[in-house]
VOVEX-348853 format. One line per field, with one value per atom (N, C-alpha, C): x, y, z; residue in one letter; atom name; residue number from 1. Coordinates in pm, whole numbers, padded with zeros to 5 digits, m for minus. Layout:
<ropas>
east = [X; ...]
north = [Y; ...]
up = [Z; ...]
aa = [A; ...]
at = [CA; ...]
i = [NUM; ...]
</ropas>
This chain:
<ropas>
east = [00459; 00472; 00473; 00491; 00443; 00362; 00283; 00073; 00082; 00136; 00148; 00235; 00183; 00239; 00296; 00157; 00184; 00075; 00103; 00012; m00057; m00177; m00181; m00269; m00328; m00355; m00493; m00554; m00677; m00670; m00512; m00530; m00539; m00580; m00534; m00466; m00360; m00271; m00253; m00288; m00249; m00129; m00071; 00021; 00010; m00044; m00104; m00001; 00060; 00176; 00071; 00055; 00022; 00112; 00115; 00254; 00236; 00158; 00129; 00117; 00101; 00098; 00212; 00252; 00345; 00279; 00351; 00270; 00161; 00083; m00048; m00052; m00064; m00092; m00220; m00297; m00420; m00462; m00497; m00496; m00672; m00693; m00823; m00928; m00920; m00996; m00997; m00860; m00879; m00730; m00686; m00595; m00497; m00376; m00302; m00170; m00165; m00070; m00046; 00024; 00018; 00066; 00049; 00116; 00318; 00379; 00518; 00568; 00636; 00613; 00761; 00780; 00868; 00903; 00877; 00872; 00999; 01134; 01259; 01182; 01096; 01070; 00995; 00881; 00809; 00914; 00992; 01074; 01140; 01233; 01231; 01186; 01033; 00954; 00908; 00875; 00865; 01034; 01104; 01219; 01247; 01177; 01187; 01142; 00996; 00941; 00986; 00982; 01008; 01185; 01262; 01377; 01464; 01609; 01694; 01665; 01691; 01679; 01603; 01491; 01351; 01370; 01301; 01313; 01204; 01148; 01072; 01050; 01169; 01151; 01070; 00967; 00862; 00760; 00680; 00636; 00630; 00731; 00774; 00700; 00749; 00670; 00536; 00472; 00338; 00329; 00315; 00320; 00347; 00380; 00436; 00334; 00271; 00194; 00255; 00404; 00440; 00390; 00405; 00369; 00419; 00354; 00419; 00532; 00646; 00706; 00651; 00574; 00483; 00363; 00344; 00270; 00357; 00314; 00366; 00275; 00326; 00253; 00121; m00013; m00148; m00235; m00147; m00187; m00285; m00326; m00403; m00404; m00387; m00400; m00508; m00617; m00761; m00767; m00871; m00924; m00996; m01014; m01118; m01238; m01331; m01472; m01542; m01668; m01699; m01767; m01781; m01846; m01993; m02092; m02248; m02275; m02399; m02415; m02438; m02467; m02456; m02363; m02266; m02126; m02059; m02138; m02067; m02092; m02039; m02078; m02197; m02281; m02389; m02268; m02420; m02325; m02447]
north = [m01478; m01334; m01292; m01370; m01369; m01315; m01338; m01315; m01159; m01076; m00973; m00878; m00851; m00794; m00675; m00547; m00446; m00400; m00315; m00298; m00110; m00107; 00035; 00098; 00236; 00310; 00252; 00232; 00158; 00031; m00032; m00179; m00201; m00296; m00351; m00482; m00487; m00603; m00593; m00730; m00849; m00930; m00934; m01032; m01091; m01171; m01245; m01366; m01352; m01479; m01580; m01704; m01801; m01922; m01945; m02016; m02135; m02217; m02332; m02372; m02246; m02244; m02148; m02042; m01927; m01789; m01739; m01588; m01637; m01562; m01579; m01431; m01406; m01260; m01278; m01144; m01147; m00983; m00982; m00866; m00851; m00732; m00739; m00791; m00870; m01005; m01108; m01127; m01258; m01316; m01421; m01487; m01516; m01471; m01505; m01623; m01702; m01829; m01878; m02000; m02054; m01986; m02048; m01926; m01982; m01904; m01897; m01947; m02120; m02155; m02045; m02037; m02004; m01884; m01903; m01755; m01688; m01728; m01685; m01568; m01609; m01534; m01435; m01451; m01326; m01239; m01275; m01167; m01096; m01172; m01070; m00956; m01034; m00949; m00836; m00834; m00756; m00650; m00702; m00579; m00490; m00526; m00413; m00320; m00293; m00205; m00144; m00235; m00190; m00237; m00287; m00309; m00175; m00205; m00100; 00025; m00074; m00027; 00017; 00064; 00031; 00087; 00054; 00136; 00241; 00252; 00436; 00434; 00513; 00575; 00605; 00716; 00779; 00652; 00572; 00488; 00394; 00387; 00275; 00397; 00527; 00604; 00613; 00613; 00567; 00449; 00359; 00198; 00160; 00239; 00227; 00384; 00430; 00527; 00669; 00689; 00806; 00920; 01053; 01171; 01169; 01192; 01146; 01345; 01321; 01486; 01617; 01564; 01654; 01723; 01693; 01760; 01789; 01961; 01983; 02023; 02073; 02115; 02148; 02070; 02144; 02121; 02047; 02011; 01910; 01859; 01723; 01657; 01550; 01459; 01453; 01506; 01485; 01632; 01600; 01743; 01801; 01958; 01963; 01990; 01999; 01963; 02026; 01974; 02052; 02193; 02267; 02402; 02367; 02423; 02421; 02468; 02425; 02461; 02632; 02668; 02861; 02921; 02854; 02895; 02904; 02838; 02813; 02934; 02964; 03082; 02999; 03144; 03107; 03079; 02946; 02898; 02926]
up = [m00830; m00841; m00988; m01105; m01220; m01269; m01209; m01226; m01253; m01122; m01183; m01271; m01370; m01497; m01462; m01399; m01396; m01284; m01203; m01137; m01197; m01148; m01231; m01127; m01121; m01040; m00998; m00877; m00815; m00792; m00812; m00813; m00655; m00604; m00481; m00469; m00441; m00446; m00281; m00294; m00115; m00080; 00010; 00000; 00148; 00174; 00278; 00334; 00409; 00444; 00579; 00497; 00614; 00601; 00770; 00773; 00704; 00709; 00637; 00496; 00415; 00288; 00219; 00308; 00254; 00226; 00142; 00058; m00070; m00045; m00152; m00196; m00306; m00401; m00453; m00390; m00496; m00541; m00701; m00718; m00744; m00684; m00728; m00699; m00575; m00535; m00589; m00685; m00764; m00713; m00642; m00648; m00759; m00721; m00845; m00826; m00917; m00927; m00762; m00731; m00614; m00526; m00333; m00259; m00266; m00219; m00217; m00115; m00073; 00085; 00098; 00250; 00296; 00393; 00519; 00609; 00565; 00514; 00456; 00323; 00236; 00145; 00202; 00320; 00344; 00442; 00491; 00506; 00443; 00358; 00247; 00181; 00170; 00089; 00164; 00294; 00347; 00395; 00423; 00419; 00258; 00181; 00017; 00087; 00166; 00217; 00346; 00482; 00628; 00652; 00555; 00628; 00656; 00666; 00737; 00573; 00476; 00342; 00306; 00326; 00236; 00093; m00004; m00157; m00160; m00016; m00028; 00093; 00201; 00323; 00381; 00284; 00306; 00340; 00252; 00274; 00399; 00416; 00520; 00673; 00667; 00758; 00766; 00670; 00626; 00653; 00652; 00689; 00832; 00865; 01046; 01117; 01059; 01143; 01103; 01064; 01068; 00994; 01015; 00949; 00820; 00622; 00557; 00597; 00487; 00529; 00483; 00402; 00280; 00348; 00442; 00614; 00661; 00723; 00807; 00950; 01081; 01182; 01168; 01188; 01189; 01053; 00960; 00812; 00813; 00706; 00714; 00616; 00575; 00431; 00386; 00408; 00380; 00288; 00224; 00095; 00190; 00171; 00253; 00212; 00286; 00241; 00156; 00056; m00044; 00029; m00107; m00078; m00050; 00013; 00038; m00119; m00140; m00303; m00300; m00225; m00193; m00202; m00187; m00181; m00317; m00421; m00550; m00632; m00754; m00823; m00895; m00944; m01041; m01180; m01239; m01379; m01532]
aa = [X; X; X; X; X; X; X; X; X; X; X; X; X; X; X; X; X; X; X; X; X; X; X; X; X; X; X; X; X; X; X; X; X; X; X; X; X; X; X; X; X; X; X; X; X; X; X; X; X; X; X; X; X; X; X; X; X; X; X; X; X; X; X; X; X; X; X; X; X; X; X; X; X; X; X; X; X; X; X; X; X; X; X; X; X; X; X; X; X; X; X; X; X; X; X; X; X; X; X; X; X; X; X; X; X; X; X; X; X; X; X; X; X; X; X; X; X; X; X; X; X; X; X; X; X; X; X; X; X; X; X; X; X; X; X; X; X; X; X; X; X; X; X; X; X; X; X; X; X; X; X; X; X; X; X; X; X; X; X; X; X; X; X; X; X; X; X; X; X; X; X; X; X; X; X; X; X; X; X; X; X; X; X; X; X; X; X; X; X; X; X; X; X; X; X; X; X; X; X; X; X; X; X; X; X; X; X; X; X; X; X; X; X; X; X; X; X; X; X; X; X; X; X; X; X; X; X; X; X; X; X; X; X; X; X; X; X; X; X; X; X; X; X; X; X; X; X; X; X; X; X; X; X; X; X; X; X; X; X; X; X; X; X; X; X; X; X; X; X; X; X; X; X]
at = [N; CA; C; N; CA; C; N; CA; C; N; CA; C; N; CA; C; N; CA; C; N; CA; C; N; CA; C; N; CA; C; N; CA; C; N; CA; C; N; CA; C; N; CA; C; N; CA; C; N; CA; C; N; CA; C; N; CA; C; N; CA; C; N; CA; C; N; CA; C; N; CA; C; N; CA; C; N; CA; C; N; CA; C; N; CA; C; N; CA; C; N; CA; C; N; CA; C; N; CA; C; N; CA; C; N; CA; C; N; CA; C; N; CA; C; N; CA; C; N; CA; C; N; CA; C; N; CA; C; N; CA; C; N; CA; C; N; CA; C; N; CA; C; N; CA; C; N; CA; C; N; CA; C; N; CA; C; N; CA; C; N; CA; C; N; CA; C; N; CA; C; N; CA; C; N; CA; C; N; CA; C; N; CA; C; N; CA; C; N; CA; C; N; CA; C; N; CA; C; N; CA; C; N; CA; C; N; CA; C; N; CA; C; N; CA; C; N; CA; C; N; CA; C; N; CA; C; N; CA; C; N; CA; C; N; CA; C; N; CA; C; N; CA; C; N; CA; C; N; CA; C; N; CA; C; N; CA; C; N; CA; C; N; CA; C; N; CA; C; N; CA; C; N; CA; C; N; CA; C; N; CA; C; N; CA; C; N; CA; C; N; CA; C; N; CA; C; N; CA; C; N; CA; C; N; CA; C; N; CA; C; N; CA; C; N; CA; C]
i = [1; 1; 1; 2; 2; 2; 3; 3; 3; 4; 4; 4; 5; 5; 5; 6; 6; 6; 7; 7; 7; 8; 8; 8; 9; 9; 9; 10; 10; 10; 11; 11; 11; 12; 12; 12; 13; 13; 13; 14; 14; 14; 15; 15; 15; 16; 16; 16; 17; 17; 17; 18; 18; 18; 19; 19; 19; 20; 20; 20; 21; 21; 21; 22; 22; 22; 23; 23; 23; 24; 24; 24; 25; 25; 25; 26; 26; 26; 27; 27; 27; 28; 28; 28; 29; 29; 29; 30; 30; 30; 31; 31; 31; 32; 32; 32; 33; 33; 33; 34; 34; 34; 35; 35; 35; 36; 36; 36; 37; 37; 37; 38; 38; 38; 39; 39; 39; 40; 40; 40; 41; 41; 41; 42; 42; 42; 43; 43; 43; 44; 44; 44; 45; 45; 45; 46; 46; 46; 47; 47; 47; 48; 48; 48; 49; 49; 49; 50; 50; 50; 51; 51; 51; 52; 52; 52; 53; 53; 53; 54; 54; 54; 55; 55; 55; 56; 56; 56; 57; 57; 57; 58; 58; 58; 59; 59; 59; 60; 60; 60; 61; 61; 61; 62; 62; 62; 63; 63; 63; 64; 64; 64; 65; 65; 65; 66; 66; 66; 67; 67; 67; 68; 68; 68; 69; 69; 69; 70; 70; 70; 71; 71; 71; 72; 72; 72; 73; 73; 73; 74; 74; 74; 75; 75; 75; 76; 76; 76; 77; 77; 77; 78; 78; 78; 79; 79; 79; 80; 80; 80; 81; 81; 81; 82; 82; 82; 83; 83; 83; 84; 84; 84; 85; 85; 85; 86; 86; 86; 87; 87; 87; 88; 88; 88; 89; 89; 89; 90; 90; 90; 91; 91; 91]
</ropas>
């Protein structure tokens, strides 16, 4: 868990638990340092996020399907769609 320094906006970080080897981290599509044996550690690692605790509620609702709260009734997380180029002012 070393490997990563810092994570920054667009990264994609993995954390892949197989029982035979443990947790593997890869950022970026690049594997980082060995995997972590121990189903004791991927639980762990996973209750920071989904346990009774989590360190961002919200998230954990997101992660499990839920509405984030920042929607409300009839809203949508999506932008909505561009203007037709007719629609734009002359430039």
């Amino acid at each position: 868990m070393n490997a990563l320094k810092e994570a920054k906006k667009g990264d994609v970080i993995l954390l892949d638990y197989l029982p035979d080897s443990g947790v593997n981290l890869t950022v970026n599509a690049q594997p980082q340092g060995k995997p972590i044996p121990g189903e004791d550690f991927q639980r762990a690692l996973l209750r920071i996020w989904l346990g009774d605790k989590p360190s961002n509620p919200d998230l954990k609702k997101g992660m499990l399907g839920g509405r984030p709260p920042a929607l409300r009734e009839g809203e949508s997380s999506r932008a909505p769609p561009p203007k037709p180029p007719d629609a734009l002012p002359n430039r």
